[in-house]
N, CA, C and O of each residue as an XYZ file, in Angstrom:
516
protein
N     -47.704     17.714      9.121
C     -47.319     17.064      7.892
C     -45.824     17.222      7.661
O     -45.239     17.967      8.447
N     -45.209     16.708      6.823
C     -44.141     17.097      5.896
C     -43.672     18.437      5.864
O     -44.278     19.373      5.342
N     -42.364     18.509      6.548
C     -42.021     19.888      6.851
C     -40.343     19.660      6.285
O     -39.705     18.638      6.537
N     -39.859     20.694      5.573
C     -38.803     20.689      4.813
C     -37.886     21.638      6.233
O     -38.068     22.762      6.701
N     -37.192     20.870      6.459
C     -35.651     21.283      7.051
C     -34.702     22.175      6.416
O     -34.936     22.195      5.207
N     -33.807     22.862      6.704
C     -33.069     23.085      5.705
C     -31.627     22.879      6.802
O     -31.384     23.232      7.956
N     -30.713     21.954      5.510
C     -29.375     22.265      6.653
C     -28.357     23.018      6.727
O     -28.320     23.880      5.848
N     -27.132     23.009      7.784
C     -26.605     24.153      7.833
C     -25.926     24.185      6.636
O     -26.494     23.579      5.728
N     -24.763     24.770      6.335
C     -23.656     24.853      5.318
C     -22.967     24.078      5.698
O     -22.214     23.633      4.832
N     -22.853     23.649      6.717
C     -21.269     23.264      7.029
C     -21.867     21.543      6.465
O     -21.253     20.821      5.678
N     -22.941     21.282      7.005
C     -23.643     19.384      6.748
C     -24.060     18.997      5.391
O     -24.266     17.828      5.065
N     -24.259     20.705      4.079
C     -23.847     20.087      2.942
C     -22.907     19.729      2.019
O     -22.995     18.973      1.052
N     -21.721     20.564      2.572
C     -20.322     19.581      1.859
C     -19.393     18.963      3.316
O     -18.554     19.710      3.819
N     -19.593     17.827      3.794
C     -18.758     16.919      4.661
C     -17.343     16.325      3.862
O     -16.274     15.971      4.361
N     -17.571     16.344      3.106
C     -16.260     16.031      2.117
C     -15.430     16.135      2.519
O     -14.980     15.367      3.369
N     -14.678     17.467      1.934
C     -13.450     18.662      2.521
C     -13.072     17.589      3.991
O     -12.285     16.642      4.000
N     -13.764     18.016      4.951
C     -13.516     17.248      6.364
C     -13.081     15.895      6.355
O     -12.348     15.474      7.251
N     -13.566     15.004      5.189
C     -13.243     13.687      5.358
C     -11.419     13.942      5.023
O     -10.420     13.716      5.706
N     -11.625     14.518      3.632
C     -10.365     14.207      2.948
C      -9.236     14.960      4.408
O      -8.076     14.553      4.466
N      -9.557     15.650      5.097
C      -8.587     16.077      5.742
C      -8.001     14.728      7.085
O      -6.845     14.545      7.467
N      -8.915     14.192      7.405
C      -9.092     13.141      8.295
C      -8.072     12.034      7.180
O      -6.935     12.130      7.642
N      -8.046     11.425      6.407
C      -7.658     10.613      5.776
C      -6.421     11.342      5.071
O      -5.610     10.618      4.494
N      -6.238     12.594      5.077
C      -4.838     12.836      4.467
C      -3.803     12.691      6.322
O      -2.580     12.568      6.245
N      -4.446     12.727      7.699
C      -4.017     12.550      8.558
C      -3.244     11.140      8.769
O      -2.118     10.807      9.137
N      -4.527     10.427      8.312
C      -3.848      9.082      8.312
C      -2.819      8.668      7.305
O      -2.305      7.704      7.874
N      -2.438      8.753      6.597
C      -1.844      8.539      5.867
C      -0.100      9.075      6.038
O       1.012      8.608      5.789
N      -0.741     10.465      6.676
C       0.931     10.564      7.851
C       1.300      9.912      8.172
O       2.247      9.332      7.641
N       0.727      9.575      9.342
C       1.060      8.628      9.943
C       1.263      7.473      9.636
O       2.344      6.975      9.948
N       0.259      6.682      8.915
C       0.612      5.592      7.939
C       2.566      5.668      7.614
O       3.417      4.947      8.135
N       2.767      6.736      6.648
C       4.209      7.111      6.383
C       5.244      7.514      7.534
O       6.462      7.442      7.372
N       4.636      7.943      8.702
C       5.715      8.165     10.132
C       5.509      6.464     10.551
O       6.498      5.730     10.542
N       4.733      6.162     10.755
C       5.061      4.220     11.297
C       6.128      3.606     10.305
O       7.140      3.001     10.658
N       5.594      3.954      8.536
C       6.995      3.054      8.350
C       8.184      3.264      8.440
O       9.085      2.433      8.318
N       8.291      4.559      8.692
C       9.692      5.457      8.470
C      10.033      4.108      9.804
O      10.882      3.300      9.428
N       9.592      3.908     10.895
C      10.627      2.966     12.031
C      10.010      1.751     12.010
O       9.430      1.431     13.047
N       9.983      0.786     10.838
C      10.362     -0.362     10.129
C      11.435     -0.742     10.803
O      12.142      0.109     11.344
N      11.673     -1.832     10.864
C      13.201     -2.213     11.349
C      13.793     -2.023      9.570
O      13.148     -1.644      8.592
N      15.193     -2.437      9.666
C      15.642     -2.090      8.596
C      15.648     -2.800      7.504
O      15.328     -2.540      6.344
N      16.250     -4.183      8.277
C      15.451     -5.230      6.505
C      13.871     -4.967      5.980
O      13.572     -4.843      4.792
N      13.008     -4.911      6.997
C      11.613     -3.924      6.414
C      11.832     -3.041      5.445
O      11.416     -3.085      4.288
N      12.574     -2.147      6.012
C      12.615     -0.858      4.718
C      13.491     -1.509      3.934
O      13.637     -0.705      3.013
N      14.053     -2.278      3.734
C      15.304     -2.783      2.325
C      13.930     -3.191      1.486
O      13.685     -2.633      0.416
N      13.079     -4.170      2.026
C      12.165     -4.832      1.327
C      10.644     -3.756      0.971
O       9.868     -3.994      0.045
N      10.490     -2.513      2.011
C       9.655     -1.826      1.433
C      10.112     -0.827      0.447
O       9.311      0.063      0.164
N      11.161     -0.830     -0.068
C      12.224      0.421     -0.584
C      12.043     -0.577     -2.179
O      11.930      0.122     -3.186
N      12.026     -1.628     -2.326
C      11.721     -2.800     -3.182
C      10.591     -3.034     -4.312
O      10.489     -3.030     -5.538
N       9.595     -3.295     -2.848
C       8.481     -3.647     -2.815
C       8.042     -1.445     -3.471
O       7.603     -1.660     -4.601
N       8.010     -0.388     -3.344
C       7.838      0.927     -3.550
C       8.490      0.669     -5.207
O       7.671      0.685     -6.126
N       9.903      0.446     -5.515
C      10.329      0.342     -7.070
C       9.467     -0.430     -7.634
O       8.805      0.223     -8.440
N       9.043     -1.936     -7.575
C       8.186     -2.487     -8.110
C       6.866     -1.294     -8.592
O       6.660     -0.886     -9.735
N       6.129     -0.936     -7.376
C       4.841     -0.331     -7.744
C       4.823      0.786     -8.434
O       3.757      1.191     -8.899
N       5.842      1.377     -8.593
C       6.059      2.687     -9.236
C       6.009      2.199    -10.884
O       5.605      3.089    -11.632
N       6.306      1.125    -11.431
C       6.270      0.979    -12.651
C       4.659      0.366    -13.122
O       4.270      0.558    -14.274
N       3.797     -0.372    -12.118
C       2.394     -0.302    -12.044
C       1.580      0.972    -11.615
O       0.461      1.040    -12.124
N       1.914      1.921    -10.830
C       1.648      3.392    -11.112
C       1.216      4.217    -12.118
O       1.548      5.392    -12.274
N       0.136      3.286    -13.095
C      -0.494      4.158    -14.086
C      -1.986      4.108    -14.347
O      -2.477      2.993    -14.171
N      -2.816      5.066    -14.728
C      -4.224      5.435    -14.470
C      -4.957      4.036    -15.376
O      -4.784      4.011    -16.594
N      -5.702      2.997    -14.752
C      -6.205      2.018    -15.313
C      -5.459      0.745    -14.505
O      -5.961     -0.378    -14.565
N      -4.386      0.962    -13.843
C      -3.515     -0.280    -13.340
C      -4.415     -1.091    -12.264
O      -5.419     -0.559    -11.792
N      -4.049     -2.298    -11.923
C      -4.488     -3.176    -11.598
C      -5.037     -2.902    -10.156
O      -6.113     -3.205     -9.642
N      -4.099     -2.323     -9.739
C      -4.159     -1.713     -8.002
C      -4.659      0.029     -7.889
O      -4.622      0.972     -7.098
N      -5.013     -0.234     -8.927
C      -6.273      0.860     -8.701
C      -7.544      0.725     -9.029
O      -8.252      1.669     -9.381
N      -8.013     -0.755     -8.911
C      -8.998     -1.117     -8.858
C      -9.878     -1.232     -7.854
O      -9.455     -1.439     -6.717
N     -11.560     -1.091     -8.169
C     -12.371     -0.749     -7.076
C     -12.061     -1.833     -6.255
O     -12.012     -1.667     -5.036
N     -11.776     -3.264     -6.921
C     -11.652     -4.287     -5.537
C     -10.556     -5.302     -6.492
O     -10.852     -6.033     -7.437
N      -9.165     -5.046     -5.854
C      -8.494     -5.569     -6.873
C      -8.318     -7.216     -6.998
O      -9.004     -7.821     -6.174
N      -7.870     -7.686     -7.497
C      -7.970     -9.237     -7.846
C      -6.859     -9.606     -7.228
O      -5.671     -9.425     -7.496
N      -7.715    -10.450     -5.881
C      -6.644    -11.188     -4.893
C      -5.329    -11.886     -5.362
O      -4.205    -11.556     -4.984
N      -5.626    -12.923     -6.259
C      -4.721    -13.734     -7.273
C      -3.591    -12.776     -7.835
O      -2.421    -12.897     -7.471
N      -4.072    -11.664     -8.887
C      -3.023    -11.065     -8.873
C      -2.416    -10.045     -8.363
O      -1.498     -9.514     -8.988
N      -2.859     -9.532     -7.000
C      -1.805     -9.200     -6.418
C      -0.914    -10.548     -5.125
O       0.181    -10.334     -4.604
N      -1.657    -11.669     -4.921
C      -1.106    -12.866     -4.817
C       0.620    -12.926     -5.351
O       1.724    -12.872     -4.808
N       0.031    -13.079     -6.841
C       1.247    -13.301     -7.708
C       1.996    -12.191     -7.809
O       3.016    -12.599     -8.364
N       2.102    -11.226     -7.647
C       2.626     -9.905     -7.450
C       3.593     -9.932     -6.694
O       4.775     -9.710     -6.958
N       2.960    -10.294     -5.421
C       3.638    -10.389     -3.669
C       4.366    -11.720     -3.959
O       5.120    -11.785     -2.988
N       4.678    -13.190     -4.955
C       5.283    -13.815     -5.072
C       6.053    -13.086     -5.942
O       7.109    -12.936     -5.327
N       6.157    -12.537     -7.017
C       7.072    -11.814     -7.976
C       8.060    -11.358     -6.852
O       9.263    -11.514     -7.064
N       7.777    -10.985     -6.052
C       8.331     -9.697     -5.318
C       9.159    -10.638     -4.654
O      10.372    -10.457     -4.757
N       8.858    -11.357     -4.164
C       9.170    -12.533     -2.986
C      10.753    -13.158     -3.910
O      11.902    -12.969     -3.509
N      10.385    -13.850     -5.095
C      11.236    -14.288     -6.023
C      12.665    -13.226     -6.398
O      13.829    -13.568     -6.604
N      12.136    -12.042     -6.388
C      13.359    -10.642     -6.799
C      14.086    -10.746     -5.514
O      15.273    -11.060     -5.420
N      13.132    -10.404     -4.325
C      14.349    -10.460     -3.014
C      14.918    -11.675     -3.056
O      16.079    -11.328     -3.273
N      14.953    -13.164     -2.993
C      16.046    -14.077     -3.259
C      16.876    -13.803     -4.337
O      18.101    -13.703     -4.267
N      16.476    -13.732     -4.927
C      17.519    -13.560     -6.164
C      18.758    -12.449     -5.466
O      19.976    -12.582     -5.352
N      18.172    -11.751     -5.225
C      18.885    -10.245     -4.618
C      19.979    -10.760     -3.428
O      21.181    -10.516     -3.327
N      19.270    -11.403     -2.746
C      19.814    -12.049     -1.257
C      20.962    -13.114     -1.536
O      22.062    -13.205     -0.993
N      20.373    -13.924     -2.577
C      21.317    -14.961     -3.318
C      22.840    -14.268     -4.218
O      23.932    -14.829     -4.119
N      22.614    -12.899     -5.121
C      23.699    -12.216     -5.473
C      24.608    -11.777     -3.921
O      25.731    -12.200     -3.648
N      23.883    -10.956     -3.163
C      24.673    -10.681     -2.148
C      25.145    -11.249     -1.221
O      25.911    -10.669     -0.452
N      24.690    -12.925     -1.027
C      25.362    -13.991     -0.645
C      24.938    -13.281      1.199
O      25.735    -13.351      2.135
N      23.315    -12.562      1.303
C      23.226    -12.321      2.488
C      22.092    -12.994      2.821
O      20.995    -12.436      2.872
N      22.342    -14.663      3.155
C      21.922    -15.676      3.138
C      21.995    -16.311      4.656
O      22.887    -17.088      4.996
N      20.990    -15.898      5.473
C      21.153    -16.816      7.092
C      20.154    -17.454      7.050
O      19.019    -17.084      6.750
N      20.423    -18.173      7.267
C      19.490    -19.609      7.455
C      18.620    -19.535      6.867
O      17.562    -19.186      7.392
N      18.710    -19.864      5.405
C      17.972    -20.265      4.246
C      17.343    -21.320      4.362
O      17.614    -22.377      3.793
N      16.284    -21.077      5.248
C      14.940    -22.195      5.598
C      13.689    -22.168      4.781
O      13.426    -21.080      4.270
N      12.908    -23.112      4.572
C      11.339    -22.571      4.293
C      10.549    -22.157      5.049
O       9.458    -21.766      4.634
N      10.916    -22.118      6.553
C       9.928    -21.298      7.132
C      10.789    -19.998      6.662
O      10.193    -19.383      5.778
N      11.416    -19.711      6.844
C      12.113    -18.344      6.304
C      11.108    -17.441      5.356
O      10.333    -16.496      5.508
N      11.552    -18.242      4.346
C      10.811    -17.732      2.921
C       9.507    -17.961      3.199
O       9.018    -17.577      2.137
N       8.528    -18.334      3.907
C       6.848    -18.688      4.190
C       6.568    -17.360      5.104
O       5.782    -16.483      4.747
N       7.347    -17.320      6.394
C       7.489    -15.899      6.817
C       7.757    -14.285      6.237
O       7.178    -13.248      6.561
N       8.977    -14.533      5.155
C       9.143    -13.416      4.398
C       7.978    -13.063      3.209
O       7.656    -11.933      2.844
N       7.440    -14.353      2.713
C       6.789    -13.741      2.040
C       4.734    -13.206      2.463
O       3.820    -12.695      1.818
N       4.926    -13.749      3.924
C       3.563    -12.926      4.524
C       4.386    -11.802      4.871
O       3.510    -10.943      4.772
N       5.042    -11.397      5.084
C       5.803    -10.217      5.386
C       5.955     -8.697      4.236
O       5.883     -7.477      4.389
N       6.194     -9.641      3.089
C       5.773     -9.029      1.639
C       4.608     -8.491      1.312
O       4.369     -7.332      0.972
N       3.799     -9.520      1.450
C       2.361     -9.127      1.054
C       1.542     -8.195      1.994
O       0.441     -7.769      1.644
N       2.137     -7.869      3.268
C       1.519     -7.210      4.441
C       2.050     -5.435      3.993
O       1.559     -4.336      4.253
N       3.298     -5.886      3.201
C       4.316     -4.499      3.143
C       3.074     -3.728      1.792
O       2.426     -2.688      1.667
N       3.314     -5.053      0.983
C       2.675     -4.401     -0.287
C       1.009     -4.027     -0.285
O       0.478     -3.382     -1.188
N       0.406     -4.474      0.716
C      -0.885     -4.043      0.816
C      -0.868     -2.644      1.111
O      -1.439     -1.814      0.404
N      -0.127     -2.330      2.296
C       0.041     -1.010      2.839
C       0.472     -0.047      1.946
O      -0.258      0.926      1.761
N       1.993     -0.180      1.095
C       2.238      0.025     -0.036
C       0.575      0.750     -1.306
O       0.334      1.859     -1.783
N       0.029     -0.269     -1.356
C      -1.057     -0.414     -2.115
C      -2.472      0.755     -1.744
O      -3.193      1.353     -2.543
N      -2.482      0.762     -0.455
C      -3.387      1.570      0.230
C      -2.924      3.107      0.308
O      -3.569      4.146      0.445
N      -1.498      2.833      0.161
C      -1.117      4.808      0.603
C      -1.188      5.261     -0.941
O      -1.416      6.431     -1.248
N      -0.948      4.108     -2.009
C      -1.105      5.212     -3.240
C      -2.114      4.970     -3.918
O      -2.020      5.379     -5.075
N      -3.358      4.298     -3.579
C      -4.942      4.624     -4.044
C      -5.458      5.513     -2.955
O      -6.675      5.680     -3.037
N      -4.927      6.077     -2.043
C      -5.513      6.949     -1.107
C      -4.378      8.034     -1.278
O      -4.516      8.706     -0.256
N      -3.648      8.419     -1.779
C      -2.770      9.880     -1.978
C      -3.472     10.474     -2.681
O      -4.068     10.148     -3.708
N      -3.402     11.593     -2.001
C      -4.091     13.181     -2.845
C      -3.764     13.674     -3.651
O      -4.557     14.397     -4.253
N      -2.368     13.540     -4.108
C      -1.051     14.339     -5.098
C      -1.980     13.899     -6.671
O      -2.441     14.487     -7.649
N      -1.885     12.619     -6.186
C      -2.490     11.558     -7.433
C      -3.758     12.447     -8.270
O      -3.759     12.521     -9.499
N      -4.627     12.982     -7.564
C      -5.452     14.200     -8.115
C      -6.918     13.058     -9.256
O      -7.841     13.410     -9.992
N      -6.337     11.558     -8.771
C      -7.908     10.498     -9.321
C      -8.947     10.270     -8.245
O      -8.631     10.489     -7.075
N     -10.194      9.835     -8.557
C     -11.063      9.675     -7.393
C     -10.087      8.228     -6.284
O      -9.426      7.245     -6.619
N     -10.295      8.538     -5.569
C      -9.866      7.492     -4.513
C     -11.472      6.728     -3.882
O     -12.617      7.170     -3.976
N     -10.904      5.288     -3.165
C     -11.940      4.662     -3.064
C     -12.294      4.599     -1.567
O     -13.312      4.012     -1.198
C-alpha cells in the first residue's frame, strides 16, 4: 500500500540553490554588457537613467507579465531622447530610416535586458518572478 517517504534535507528547501544559480547569471548577464561596443553602452548608460526613475515597488516593469504596448512605447520614448541627444550633438551619420528602424530594435533588445537584471536583482530584497 501507500508508504510515506520521507525526504532528505537538502530536497526540502531547493530554493537557496536556485537563487544562487540565477544570482550567477546575472554576472554574467552584467560581464557581457560591460563589452558592448561603445555606442551600446552610450545607449545602455541611457536606456539604465530612464529605468531608474520607473524603479519603484508597483512600477510597470515589475509586473508579473508586463504590457507589451507599454514597454513598446517606452523603447520609442527612449528611441525619441537618443535623437534628440544625437541631433544636439550634431553626431549625426547617415541619418537614414533604416538607421532609426535598426536603432530602435536595438533599444528595445537593450531595455528588455535592462528590464530582466532589475526584476531579477537580489539587492532589491521583492519577490522576483
Amino acid at each position: 500500500m501507500y508508504e510515506r517517504k520521507v525526504l532528505p534535507f537538502y530536497m526540502t528547501y531547493p530554493m537557496p540553490m536556485y537563487y544562487q544559480e540565477e544570482d550567477s547569471i546575472i554576472r554574467d548577464l552584467e560581464y557581457l554588457q560591460q563589452m558592448y561596443p561603445a555606442q551600446a553602452k552610450r545607449y545602455q548608460k541611457i536606456i539604465s537613467s530612464i529605468l531608474d526613475k520607473l524603479d519603484y515597488e508597483g512600477s510597470m516593469i515589475y509586473d508579473e507579465y508586463p504590457d507589451k504596448w507599454q514597454i513598446y512605447k517606452l523603447s520609442r520614448d527612449i528611441l525619441d531622447r537618443i535623437k534628440r541627444e544625437e541631433e544636439k550633438n550634431g553626431t549625426q551619420d547617415g541619418d537614414t530610416p533604416e538607421k532609426w528602424e535598426w536603432l530602435g530594435d536595438m533599444v528595445q533588445i537593450l531595455l528588455f535586458y535592462e528590464i530582466y537584471k532589475r526584476r531579477h536583482n537580489i539587492k532589491r530584497g521583492i519577490l522576483r518572478f
